[in-house]
N, C-alpha and C positions, 0 to 999 in steps of 0.2 A: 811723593812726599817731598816737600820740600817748601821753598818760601820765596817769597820777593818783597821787594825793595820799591819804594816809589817816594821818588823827590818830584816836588810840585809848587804852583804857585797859584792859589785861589783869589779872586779877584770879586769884591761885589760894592753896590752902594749902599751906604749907611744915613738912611734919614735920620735930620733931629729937628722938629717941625716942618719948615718948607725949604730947611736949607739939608742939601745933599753931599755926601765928599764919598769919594772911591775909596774903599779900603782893600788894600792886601796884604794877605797872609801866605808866611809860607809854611811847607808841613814836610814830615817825611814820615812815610806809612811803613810800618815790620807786618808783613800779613805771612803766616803759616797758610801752607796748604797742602791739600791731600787730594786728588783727584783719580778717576779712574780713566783709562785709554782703552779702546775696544780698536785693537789689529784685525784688517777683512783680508784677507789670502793666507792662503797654505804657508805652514812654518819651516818649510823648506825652500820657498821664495826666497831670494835675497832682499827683496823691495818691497813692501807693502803698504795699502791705505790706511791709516790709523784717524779715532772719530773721537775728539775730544768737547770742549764746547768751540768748535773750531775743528780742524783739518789740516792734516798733515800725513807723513811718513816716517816707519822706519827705516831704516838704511845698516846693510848687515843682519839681519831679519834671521837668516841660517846659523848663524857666527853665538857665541855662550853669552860677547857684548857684541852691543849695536848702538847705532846714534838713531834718535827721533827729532823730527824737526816738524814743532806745528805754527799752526797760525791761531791766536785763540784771539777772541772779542772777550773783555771784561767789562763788569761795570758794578759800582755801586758806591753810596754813600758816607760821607765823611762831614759827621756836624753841623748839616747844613746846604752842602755842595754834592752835586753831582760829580762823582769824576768815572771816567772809562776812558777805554786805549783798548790799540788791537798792540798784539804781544806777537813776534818772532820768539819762538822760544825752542832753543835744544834742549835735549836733555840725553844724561848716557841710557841705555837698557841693562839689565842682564839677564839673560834667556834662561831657564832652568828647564 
């Protein structure tokens, strides 16, 4: 659970008859999110594969905290515009 951030700069062209002009827009996105992670090895591991939309690890895996480090592919719509990004993303754990 948690959220991100996205500053950005949309770019497209605006007809008015047969004359064209480039517009840009800039935006910045608040998105909430809530995801699930599926950890594959033993909880006694210190290291393991974890499967998000995207791939990554835990790191400290045996330990109450731990750090996860994925690679996720995003994408979707904003008024108009496509926008996506692939994301480096930490986050803490806590093991219970």
């Amino acid at each position: 659970m948690g959220f991100n951030v996205f500053l950005g700069t949309a770019t497209g062209t605006v007809y008015s008859g047969l004359v064209s002009q480039s517009v840009s827009k800039s935006a910045t996105i608040w998105e909430p999110t809530i995801d699930y992670v599926a950890n594959f090895g033993p909880p006694t591991q210190d290291t393991v594969g974890r499967f998000r939309i995207g791939g990554g690890a835990s790191f400290l895996n045996s330990n109450r905290f731990g750090v996860g480090l994925d690679l996720v592919l995003e994408g979707g719509g904003y008024p108009g515009y496509w926008i996506g990004g692939l994301q480096l993303v930490a986050s803490p754990e806590f093991h219970f």
